[in-house]
N, C-alpha and C positions, 0 to 999 in steps of 0.2 A: 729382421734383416732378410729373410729369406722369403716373404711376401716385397721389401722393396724388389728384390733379383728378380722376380718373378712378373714383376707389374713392369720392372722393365726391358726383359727378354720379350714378354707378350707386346709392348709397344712398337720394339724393334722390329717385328715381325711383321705387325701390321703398316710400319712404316717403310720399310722393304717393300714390302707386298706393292704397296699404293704406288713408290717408284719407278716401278717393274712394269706397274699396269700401263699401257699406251693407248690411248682415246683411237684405238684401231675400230674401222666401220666399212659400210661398203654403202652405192648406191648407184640409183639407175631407174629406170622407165620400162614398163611394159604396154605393148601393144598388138593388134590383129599385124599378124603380117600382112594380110592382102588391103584391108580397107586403111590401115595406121591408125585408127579408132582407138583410142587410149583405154586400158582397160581397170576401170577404176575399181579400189577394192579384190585384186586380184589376192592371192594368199601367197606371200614371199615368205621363208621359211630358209635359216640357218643352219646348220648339219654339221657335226663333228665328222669329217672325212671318216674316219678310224671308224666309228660304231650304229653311227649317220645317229646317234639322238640331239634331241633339238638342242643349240643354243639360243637363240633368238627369234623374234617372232612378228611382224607389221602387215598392212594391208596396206595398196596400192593409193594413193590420193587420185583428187577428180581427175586430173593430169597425167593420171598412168606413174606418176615419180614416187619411190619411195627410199630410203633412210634411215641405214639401221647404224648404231654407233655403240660404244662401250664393248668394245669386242675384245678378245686377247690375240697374240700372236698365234699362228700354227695353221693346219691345212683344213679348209670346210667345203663343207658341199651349199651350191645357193638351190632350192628347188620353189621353183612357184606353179602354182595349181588356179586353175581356171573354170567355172563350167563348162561344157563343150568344149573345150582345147586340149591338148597333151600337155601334161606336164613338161614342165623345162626343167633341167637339171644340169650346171654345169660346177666342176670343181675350181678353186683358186687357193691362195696361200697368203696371209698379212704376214709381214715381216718388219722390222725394222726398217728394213730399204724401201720398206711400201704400205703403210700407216691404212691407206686407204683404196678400195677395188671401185671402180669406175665399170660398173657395166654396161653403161649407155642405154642404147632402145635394144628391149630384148622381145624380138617378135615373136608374137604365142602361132602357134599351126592348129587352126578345127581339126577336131578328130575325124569327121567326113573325109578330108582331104588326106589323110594319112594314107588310104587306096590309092592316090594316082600319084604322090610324093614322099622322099628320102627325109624322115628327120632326125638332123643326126645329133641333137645334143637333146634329145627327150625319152623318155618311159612312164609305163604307167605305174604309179603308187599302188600296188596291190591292197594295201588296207588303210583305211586311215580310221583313228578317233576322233570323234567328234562328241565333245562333252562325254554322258552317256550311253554313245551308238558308236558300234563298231563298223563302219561299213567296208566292203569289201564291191574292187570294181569288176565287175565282172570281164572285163577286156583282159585283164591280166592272168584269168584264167582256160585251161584251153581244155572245150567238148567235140563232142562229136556231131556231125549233120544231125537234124532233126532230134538230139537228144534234149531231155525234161529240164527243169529248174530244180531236181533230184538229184541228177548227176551232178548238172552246177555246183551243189550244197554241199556231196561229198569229197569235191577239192578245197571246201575253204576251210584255214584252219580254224579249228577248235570248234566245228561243227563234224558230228555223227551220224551218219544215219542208214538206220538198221534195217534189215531185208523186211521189214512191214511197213517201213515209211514212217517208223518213228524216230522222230529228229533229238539229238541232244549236241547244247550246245553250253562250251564252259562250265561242262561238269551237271548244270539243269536241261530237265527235258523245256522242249518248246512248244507251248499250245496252242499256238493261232500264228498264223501266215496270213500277212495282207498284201494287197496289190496296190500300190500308189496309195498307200496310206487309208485303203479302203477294205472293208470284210468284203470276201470273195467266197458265199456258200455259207459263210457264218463259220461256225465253230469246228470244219473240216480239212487239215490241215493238208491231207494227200490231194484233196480232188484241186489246192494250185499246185503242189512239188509235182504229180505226178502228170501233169497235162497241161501246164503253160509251156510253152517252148523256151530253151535256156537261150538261142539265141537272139531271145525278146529281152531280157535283163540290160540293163544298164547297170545299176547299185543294188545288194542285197544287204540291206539295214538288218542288226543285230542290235537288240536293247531290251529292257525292263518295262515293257509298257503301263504308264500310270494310269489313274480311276478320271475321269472325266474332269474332277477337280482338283486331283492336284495338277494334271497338265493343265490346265487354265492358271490355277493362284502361282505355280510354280514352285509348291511346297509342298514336297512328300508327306503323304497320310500312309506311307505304308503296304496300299495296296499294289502288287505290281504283279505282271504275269512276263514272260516270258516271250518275247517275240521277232521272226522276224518277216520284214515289210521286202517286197521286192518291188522296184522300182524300174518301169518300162522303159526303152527309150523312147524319144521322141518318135522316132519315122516306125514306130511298130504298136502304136497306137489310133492306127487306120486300116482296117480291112477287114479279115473273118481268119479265121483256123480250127484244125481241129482233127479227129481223128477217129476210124471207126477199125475196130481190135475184136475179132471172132476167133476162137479155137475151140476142137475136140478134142477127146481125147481116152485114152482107154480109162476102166474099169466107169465107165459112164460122167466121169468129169467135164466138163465145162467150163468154157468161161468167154463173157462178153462186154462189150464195151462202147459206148457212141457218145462224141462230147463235141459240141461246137461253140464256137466262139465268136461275136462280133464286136467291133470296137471302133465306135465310129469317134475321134476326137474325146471328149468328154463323159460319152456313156460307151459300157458295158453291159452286155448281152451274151448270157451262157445259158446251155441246156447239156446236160448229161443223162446216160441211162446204162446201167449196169446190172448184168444176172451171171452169176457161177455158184460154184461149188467147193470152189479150191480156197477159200479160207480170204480170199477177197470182197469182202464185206461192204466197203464202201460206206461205212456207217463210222460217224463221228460226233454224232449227236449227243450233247451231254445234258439231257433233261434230269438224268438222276443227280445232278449239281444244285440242280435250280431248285425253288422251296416246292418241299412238300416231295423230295425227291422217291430213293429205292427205299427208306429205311419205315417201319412200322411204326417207331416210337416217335418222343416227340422231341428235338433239339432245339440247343439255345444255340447265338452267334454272337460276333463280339459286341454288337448293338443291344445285346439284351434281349431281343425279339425271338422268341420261340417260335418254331416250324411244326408242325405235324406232318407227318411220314405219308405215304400211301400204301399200298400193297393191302395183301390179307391175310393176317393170323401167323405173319411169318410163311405162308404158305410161298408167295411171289417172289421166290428169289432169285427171277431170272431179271436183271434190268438191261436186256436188251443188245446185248454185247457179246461177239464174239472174243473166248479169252486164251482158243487153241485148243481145248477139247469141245471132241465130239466132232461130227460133219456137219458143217451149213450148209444152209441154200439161200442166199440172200438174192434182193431185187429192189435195187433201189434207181431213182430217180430224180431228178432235180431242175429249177429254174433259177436263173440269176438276173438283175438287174441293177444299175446303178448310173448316176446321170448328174452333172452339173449344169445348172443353168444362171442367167441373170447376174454375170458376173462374175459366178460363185458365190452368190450371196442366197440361191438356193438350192436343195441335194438330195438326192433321196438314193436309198440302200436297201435292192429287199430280195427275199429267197424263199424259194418254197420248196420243199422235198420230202419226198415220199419214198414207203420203203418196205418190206417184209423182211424178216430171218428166222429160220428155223434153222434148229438144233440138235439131232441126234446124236447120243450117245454112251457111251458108261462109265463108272468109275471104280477104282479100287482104294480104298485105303487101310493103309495099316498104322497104329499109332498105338503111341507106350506112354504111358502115367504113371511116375515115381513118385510113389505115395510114401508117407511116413508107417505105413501098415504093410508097404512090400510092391510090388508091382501088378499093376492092370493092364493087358495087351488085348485092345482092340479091332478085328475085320470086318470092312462094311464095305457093303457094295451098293449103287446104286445106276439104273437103266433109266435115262430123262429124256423125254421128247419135250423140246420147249418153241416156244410161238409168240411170233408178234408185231404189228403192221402200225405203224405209224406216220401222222404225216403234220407238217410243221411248217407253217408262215410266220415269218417276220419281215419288221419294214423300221426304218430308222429315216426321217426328215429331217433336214437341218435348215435354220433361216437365220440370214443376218439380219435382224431386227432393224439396225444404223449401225454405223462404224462404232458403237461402244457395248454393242448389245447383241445377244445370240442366242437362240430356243433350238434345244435338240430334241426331238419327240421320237418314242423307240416303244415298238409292240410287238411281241409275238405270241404266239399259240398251238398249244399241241395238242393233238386227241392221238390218243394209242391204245389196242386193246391186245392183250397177250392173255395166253394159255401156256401153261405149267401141267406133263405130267409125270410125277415122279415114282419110282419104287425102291424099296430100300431094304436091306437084309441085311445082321449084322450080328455079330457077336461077341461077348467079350469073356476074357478068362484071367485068372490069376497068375502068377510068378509059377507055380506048380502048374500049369496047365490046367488046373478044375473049372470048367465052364462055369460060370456067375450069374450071364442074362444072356440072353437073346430078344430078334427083335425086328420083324418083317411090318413094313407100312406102305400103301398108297396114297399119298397126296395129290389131288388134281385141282386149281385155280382156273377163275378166266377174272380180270381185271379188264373195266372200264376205267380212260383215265383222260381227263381234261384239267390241260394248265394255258394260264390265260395269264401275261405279264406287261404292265402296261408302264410308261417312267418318264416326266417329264423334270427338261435340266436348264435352266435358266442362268445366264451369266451377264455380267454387266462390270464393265469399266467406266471410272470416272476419272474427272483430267487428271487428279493428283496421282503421278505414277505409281502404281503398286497398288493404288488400291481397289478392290475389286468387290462384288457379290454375287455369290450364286446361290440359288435355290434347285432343290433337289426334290422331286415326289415322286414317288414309287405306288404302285399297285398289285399286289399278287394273289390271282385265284388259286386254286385246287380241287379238283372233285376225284375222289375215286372210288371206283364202287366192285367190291369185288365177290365171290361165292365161288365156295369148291365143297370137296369131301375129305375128309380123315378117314382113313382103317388103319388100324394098327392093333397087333394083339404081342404083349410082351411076356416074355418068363423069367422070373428070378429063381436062381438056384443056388442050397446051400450043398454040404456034403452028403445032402440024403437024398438029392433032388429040388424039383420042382418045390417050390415054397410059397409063391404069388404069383397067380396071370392076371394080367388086366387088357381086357378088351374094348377097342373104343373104334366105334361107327357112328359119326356126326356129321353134319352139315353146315356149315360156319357162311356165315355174310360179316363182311367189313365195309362202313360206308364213314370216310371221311373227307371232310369241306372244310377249307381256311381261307380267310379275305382278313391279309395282310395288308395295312396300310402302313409307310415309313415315308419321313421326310429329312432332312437336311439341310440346314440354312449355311454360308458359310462368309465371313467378311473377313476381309484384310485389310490391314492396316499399317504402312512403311511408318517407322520411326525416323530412320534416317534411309539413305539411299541404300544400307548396306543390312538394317538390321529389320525385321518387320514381325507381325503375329497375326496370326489365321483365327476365327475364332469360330466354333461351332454352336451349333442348337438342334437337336431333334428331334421326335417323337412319332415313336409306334403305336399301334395300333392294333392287338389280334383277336379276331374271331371267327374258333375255329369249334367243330363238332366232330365224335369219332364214337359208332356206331358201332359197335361189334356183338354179334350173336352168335351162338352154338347153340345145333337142336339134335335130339335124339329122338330113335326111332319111336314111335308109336305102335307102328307094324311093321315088316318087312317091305322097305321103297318110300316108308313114308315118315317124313322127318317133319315132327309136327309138336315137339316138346320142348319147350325151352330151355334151356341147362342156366339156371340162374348165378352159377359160381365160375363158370366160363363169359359169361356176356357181362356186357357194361354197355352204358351209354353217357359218354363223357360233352360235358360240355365247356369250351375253355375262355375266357374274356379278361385281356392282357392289355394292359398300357405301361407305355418308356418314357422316360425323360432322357436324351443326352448333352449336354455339354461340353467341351472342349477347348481347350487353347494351345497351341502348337506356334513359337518362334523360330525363326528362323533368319539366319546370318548366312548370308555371300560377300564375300572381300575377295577381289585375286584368286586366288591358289586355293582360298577357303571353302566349305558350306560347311556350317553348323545346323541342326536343327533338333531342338528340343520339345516338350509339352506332353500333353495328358487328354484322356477323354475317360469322362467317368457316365455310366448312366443307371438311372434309379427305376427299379422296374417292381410292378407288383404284377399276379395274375390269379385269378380263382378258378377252379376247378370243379364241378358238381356233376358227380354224377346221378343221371337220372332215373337210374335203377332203384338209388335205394339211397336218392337226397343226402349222402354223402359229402362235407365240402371239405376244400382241400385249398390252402390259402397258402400265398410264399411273397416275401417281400426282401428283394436282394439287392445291391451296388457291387458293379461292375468298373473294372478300373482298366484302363486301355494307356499306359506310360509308352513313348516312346524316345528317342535322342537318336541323331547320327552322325557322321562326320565324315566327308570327304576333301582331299586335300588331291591337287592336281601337281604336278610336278613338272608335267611337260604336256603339249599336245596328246603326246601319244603315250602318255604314262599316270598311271594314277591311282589313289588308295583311297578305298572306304571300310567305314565303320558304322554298324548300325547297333542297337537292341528296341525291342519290342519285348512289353508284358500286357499279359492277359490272365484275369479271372475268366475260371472254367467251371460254371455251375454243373450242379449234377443233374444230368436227366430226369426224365416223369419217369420214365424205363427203371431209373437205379432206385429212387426215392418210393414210386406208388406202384410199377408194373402190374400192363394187364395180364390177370393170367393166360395164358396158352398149355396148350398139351399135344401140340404137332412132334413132339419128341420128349415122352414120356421119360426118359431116361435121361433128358438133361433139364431140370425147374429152373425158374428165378425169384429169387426171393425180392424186396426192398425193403430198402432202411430210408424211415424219415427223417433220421438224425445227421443225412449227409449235410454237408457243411460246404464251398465252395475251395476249389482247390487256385493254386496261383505258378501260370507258366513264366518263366524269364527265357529269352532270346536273342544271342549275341552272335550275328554274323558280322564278317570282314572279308574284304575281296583287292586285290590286285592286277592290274594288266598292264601290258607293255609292248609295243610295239617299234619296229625299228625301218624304218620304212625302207632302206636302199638292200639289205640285208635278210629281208623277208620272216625276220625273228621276230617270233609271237610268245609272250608265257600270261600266262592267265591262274592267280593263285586265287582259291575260293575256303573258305572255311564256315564252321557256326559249332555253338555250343547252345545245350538249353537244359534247366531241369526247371521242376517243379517241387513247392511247396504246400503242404499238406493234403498229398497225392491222394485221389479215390481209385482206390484196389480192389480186387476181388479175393474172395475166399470161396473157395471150392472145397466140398465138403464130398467126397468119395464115399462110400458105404462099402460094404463088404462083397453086393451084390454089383457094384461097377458102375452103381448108379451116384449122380452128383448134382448136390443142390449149388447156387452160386449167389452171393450175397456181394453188395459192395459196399466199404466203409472207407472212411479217412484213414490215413496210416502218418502219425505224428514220428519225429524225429529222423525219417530215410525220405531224400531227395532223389525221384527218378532221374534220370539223364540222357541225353546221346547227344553225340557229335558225328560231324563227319570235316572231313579235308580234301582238299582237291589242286594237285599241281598240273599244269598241261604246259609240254612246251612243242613250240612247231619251227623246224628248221628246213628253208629251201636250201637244199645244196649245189650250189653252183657245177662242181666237177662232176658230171655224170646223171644231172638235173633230176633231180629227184628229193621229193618232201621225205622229210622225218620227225616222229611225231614221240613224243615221251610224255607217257602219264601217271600219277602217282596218287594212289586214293587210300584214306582211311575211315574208316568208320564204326563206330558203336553205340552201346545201350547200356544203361544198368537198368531193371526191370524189378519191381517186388510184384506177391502177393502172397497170400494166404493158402496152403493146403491143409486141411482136414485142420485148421486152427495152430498152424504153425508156421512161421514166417518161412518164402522162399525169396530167394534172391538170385537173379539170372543176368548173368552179363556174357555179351556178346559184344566180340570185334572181328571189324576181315579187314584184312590187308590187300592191296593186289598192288601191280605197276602193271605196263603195257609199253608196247613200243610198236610203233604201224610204220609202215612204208608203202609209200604211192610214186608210181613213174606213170606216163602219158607222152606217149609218141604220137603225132597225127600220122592217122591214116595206116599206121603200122601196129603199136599194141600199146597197151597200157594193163597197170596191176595196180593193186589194192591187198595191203596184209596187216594183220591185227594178229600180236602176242598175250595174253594175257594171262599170268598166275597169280592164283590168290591163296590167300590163307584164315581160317575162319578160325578164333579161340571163343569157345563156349563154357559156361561154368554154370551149374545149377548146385544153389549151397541152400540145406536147409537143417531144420532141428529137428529131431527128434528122440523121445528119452532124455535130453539133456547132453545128445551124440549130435555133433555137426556131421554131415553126412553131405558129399559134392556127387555131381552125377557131370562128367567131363565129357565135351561132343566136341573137341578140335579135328579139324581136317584140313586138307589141301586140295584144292582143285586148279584146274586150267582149262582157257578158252582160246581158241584159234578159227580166227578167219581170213580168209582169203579169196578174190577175186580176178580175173583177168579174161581180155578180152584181146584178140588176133584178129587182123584185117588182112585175109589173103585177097590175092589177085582175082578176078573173075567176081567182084563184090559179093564174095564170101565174110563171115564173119565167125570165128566161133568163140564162144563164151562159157567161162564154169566159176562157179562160185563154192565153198565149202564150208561147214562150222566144224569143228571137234569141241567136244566137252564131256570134262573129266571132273570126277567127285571120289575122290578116297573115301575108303573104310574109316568110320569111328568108331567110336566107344559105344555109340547107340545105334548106328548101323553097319555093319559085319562086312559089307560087301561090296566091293570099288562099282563105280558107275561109268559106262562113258558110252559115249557115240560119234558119230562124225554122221552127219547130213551132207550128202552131195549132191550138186544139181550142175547141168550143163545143157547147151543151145550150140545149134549150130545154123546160120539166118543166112536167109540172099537175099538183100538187094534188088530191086529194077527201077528202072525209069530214070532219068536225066539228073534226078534232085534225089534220088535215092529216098524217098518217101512209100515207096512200097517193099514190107517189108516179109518173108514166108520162113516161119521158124519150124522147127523138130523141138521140144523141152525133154527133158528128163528131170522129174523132180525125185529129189531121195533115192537115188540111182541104187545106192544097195541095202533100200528098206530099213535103217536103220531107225527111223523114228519114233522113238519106243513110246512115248504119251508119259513122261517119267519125272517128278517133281519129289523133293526132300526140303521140309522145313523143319525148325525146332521153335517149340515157342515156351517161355518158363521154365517147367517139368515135364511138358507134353513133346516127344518128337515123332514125325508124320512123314507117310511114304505114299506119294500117289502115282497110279496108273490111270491112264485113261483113253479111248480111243483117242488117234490122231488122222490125220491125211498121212497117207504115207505112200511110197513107189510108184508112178503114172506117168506115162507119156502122152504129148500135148502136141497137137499141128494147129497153127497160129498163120493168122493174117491178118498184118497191121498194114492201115493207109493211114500215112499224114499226109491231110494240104493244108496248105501256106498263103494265103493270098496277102500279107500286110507289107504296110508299104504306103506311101505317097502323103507321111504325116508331112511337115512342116519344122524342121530342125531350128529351135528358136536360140537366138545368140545376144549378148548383151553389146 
């Protein structure tokens, strides 16, 4: 009885419902006001009055007419959107007494013409979604004369970006900035935020940029980076700009600047040159990414393809980067080029730049190891001059073959040589104070290093929709050839003294060379309109050699002995198989996409010291699934996971030995076994177009099974061996989460920003053969506020406290025993800028940051960095600019960092930049202008 009531209350309901509803709709025509040119395919867009998110959704017919029906009673907004025109947006109301809205011919107004006329039923949409790009129009945001695509960046919501020009946006940072869909300098993010002009912008594109091929088959593989594209306008895509930026400054600082720009229609033409001292580097080069990068050893990637390392002996461990310690001096330089021709059917993309940095400076460290035998307290210092000049061409051709076919051909090459020199002093002591070891060393390297990358990418469409092929070949040299010296003389001590020194004066060479080949085939194949599969093939290719020697003295000066238990001469010859198949489903509101790539790899090992072989034959599993469902224009959810087998290193399994740090060995185990990551993120966004509300929810989860750990094996003397093995039944972990919401407030105009982050770790490994177990979470929120007044003032402020819970649980005796490091900290920043009369200007920015006392460090931390400017203006366009700086007005920049990692927690000092004034003169000229405003 009580499923009949029920089956007929739910009828009633639906049959209600259905009565209720009224075939309410609206319709009407769009066109050019001035020509009446019907505007076909224009984007007509429904709006709940109340909250403005979408009800419905059509594009205009040939005729300009279009037709929306199935609507309900109540108040909406009509808004349709055009290229080149203002948005239209006007409100109406369906009711019973009025079924149907009649808008007739609704005339669109160019955005040109907005300067000499009143329009009064339009605005621009500050943000719209677009599939998955967020773009953001740039008109609806408001800069100052002559200001960057920098300043632009930090009005849009859910974009950051930090007093070093590093951008984050939606909770991830962002690693490439292009210009009209084109690399501009390659892989250097500042040299467009920090020197295109903001009021050169039209749209700033925000998205996940995909791998060559899935943007072609339209079927994510997974790969994706972070990007966004800034798009020019029309009429600012002819002429020159640019700008030349000189300042001194006391305690001998510097700094300088020259970059110009031409842009004639189609091609692009840039030169910049940069030399200071103040920690602006102008250095974005990411060679230690590419194969054969910073690291010594040898890695696998998900292809199965193993890399060998460069550097020497552990000795090179500067890769080239300023990271805030120490003082630089950089000089760098650069050419740009880029040009379409032949329709677009031909394209070329290429950059050359060059560069020195050096590095003085020192460091301190303090760090504590809680051992199951009691505690080791660590001080070590060390004094680094480091060096190194590099210089880099690349070039990227594109060719339409015919309308179904397309060849992208991409080469670059590096030569760079750095100098490393380091000294080091250091000592360690027990829970009682009784000194253990001691331990002074000189390290000095010089690295030769040539990478050569070369990569062709073929694609082809045939008539039957969807289906496609592309081919993929890749090329990668490596050479690096390096030589330094070791001294180092160390002491272990028990309660009587002195117990062991060992002294070591050597001369080490490291010469290694890889010529990587990799390919990729990939077809596709539609089942139905809706459902299709991608299907892979590929195969690597390595042969690589790695040369490493250590000599000892013969005589004093003369190093002419070979140390046969330090040197190797490795030689390595690798081949992959991969395979794969990935489906994938779009319906509507839908995308599915599921599949796998597995590849079967073998490689041998010999070394030619002592005819040694070393054999390994492994399968690699690459799962992935996703799912994104669309809800409205502007609103939408995904869901991904990704897994990966993660072999173990040559490093963990056969390691060469080294003795650049006598007091920490490595051991290897051949019985590692491959471990297995899982990867589950999910993300949310929403936007509301009339109301300027933005929230952006991001999350992921991942652990691993049958994790490779370390065991650290302490001695008594402070000294520690490190071995890695498989650790059955404990799954590592972390997460992180991320809410961000952005609010324009209409009364009193002004953005407000709330954000909400979690994150952590569960972490194992082994001390002295006793499981540790380390977990880490921080909490923070934030809340920012920004106003912008033209020509009067505008601010910028950022709240942020956090909270860190730390736990380190281990065994010992058969006693659990925790070592607790929770703390509290807080971040504050703040900026603003005053426009007095007499084209004055003055500006100050500020950080404060706070780190409480724990359990493992005793002693609150904080600082506040403050800087301010005070600028004038001249000339008609205000393009000449003469500043005063103050950086770090009251010296507080202490060089001060605090980590914890398992049982180890760490305290570092190190020289900074700190207190200096700076007299500055900026010229920007402007010559663009007299492009060609194209309209449909």
């Amino acid at each position: 009885m009580k499923y009949t009531i029920f089956t007929l209350l739910l009828f009633l309901c639906f049959t209600s419902r259905s009565f209720a509803q009224t075939p309410y709709g609206v319709k009407g025509a769009v066109a050019d006001s001035a020509s009446n040119v019907k505007l076909k395919d224009a984007s007509v867009s429904i709006l709940n009055a109340k909250d403005s998110t979408l009800v419905s959704f059509t594009r205009a017919a040939e005729n300009g007419s279009f037709s929306i029906g199935k609507l309900n009673k109540g108040k909406f907004l009509l808004l349709i959107t055009y290229p080149e025109y203002a948005d239209y947006v006007e409100e109406f109301s369906l009711d019973s007494a009025k079924t149907e809205h009649n808008f007739k011919q609704l005339n669109m107004l160019l955005k040109s013409k907005l300067l000499a006329e009143v329009l009064i039923k339009g605005t621009a949409a500050a943000i719209k979604i677009k599939g998955d790009t967020t773009e953001y129009n740039a008109a609806a945001f408001k800069i100052q004369p002559n200001s960057k695509v920098e300043d632009l960046l930090k009005q849009l919501p859910g974009i950051q970006v930090d007093k070093d020009g590093k951008i984050t946006a939606q909770g991830q940072a962002v690693n490439k900035v292009l210009v009209d869909g084109e690399e501009f300098f390659g892989d250097d993010p500042t040299l467009v935020t920090k020197n295109i002009r903001g009021d050169m912008v039209d749209k700033v594109q925000l998205y996940d940029k995909k791998s060559d091929q899935a943007t072609f088959t339209g079927i994510d593989d997974g790969e994706k980076t972070k990007t966004i594209n800034i798009k020019l306008k029309e009429d600012k895509k002819s002429g020159y700009f640019g700008k030349v930026d000189a300042g001194i400054g006391t305690k001998d600082f510097y700094q300088g600047q020259a970059l110009f720009n031409k842009f004639k229609a189609k091609q692009k033409f840039s030169a910049y040159g940069t030399s200071s001292n103040t920690g602006k580097t102008g250095l974005g080069w990411e060679d230690s990414n590419k194969y054969g990068g910073g690291s010594d050893g040898m890695q696998f990637v998900d292809d199965g393809i193993m890399y060998f390392g460069g550097g020497g002996d552990d000795l090179d461990s500067f890769d080239g980067r300023y990271n805030g310690q120490g003082i630089p001096k950089a000089h760098t330089g650069g050419l740009h080029y880029d040009s379409k021709w032949n329709d677009d059917k031909n394209s070329i993309n290429t950059n050359y730049k060059i560069g020195s940095l050096a590095v003085d400076g020192s460091t301190n460290t303090l760090s504590q190891n809680t051992l199951p035998t009691g505690i080791i307290k660590s001080n070590s210092d060390q004094i680094f001059n480091n060096s190194i000049f590099r210089q880099k061409l690349d070039a990227t051709y594109q060719i339409k073959l015919d309308s179904t076919s397309n060849l992208k051909l991409t080469v670059d090459g590096t030569v760079k040589n750095s100098e490393t020199n380091s000294d080091y002093t250091s000592e360690t002591r027990n829970g009682n104070d009784e000194l253990r070891n001691d331990n002074t060393r000189r390290l000095t390297n010089k690295v030769d290093g040539r990478i050569l990358n070369m990569s062709a990418f073929y694609t082809k469409k045939f008539k039957k929709a969807g289906r496609t092929l592309s081919v993929n070949l890749a090329e990668a040299f490596n050479q690096s050839n390096a030589k330094g010296f070791l001294q180092s003389n160390t002491n272990l001590y028990d309660s009587t003294g002195v117990i062991s020194n060992q002294k070591i004066d050597q001369y080490k060479t490291n010469d290694t060379k890889s010529s990587v080949l990799s390919s990729n085939i990939a077809y596709t194949e539609p089942f139905t309109k809706a459902f299709s599969v991608i299907l892979n093939y590929g195969f690597g290719i390595n042969n690589s050699t790695a040369d490493r020697k250590s000599f000892d003295q013969s005589a004093p000066g003369n190093y002419n002995l070979l140390n046969d238990s330090l040197s190797n001469d490795f030689k390595l010859n690798q081949f992959s198989n991969q395979v794969g198949a990935i489906f994938n489903y779009k319906k509507e509101k839908h995308v599915i996409n599921f599949g796998t790539k597995v590849s079967d790899v073998s490689f041998k090992q010999v070394n030619l010291y002592t005819d040694d072989i070393f054999k390994r034959h492994f399968t690699n599993w690459n799962p992935q699934a996703s799912y994104q469902y669309r809800f409205t224009q502007q609103k939408s959810f995904r869901f991904n996971y990704y897994g990966n087998t993660t072999q173990p290193t040559i490093d963990q399994i056969q390691p060469v030995r080294v003795n650049t740090d006598p007091l920490n060995i490595t051991l290897g185990n051949p019985d590692l076994t491959p471990s297995f990551n899982h990867r589950f993120n999910l993300g949310y966004n929403s936007y509301k177009v009339l109301s300027g509300q933005s929230i952006w929810l991001s999350g992921s989860y991942s652990f691993t099974t049958n994790p490779i750990v370390s065991n650290t094996f302490t001695d008594s003397t402070g000294r520690s061996t490190y071995q890695s093995f498989n650790l059955s039944g404990k799954k590592p972990n972390n997460f992180y989460a991320n809410a961000y919401f952005d609010q324009k407030i209409s009364k009193g105009d002004f953005n407000i920003g709330l954000n909400m982050s979690a994150n952590g770790n569960t972490y194992y490994n082994m001390i002295n053969n006793e499981l540790n177990s380390t977990k880490s979470y921080t909490y923070s929120a934030g809340v920012s506020l920004s106003k912008y007044k033209q020509k009067k003032y505008d601010f910028w402020m950022n709240f942020r406290p956090n909270y860190t819970k730390s736990t380190s649980s281990y065994m010992t005796n058969g006693e659990l025993r925790k070592n607790i490091n929770d703390g509290k900290g807080f971040n504050a920043n703040a900026s603003f800028n005053i426009y007095l009369p007499g084209k004055l200007q003055i500006s100050s920015d500020g950080n404060y940051e706070y780190k409480a006392k724990t359990q493992s460090f005793p002693d609150d931390f904080s600082q506040f960095i403050w800087n301010a400017s005070i600028v004038k203006t001249f000339l008609k366009e205000d393009n000449l600019k003469v500043s005063l700086t103050g950086n770090d007005l009251l010296n507080k920049n202490a060089g001060f960092t605090r980590n914890t990692t398992a049982n180890s927690f760490y305290q570092n000092s190190y020289t900074s930049i700190r207190r200096y004034f700076m007299l500055s003169v900026v010229y920007d000229f402007n010559k663009m202008g007299g492009g060609v405003k194209t309209s449909k």
